[in-house]
Structure formats: C-alpha cells, structure tokens
N, C-alpha and C positions, 0 to 999 in steps of 0.2 A: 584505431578506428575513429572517423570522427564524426559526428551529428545524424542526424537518421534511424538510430538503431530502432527506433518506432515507429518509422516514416513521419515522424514527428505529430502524430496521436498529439498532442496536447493542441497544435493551432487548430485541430477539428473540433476537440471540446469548447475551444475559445471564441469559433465562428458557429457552433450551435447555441452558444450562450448567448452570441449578441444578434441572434434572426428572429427567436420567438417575444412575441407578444409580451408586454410585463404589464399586463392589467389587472392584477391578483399583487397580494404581499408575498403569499406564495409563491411566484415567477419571481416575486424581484428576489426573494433569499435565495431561491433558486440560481438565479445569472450569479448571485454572487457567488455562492457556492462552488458553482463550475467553476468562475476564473480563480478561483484558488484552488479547483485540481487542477486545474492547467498549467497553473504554475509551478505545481509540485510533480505534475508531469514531465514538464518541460527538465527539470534539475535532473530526473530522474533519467529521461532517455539523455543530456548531457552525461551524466556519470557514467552511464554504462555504455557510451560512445567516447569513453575517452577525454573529451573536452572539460568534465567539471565544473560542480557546483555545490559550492561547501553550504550551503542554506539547505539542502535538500530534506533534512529529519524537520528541520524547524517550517518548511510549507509542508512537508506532510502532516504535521501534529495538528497546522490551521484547520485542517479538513476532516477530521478526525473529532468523534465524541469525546468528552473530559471522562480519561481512563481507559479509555479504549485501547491505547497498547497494552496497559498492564492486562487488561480481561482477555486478550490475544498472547501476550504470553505466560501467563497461567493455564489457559487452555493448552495451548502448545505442549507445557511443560507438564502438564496431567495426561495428555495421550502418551508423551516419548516415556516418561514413570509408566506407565499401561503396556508399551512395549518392551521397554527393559525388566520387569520384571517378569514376564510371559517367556523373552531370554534365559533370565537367569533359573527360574525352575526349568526350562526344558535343561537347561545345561545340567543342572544340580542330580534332574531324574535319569539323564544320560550317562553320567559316572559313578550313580550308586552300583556296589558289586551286590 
C-alpha cells in the first residue's frame, strides 16, 4: 500500500496549525506543538502505508511528556498482570479435583 492510509490526517493538523490567530504564547506553543504531531503523524500514516519512515519514535517522543512512555507502559503492563492473573486462578480453580 502506499500513502494515504490516513487520508493524510497530518496536512489537516498542519493547515489548522497555521490558520488560527497566535496572539497568546499559549497559541504560539500551541502551532508549535501541532507541527510536531504532524510530523509524527505524517511518519506514522507513511509506515503503515508501506512507504517509511525510520524517525517515526523519535517525532513521536518530541510530542510527548518527559516519561510519558515509560507511565504508558507501566500502566499497560499492570492491567495485562490484572488479567493474567484473574486467568491463571480461574485456570488454577478449574482443575482442582
């Protein structure tokens, strides 16, 4: 497959970034903000269209809180430990004779 697989979602983030007003500091972190997911969008709908883009973790990470993965997969990995073991007792109470 090649280009599109988001209808290209990221030029829409990148042409609302640059139509509003930047009369605040707040809008202008803001624009910035956006064209760095846009640009981690962009890598993103390449990859999964086939086309690539080996930068794709490192514009994700820009856009991203400092730790924010690691707190994403800690949580992750405390609900999947919440299901596997909720598994492994029904398993455990299914073969006691």
């Amino acid at each position: 497959m090649s280009g599109g697989s988001m209808d290209y979602f990221y030029s829409h983030v990148e042409d609302a970034a640059e139509k509003f007003r930047l009369n605040t500091m707040y809008r202008v972190a803001m624009r910035s903000h956006m064209l760095k997911l846009a640009k981690a969008l962009r890598a993103i709908e390449w990859n999964d269209s086939g086309d690539g883009d080996d930068q794709e973790e490192e514009l994700i990470n820009e856009c991203l809180a400092p730790k924010e993965v690691l707190a994403t997969t800690l949580s992750e990995a405390k609900r999947i430990l919440g299901e596997l073991t909720k598994e492994i007792e029904r398993n455990e109470s299914s073969t006691q004779i």
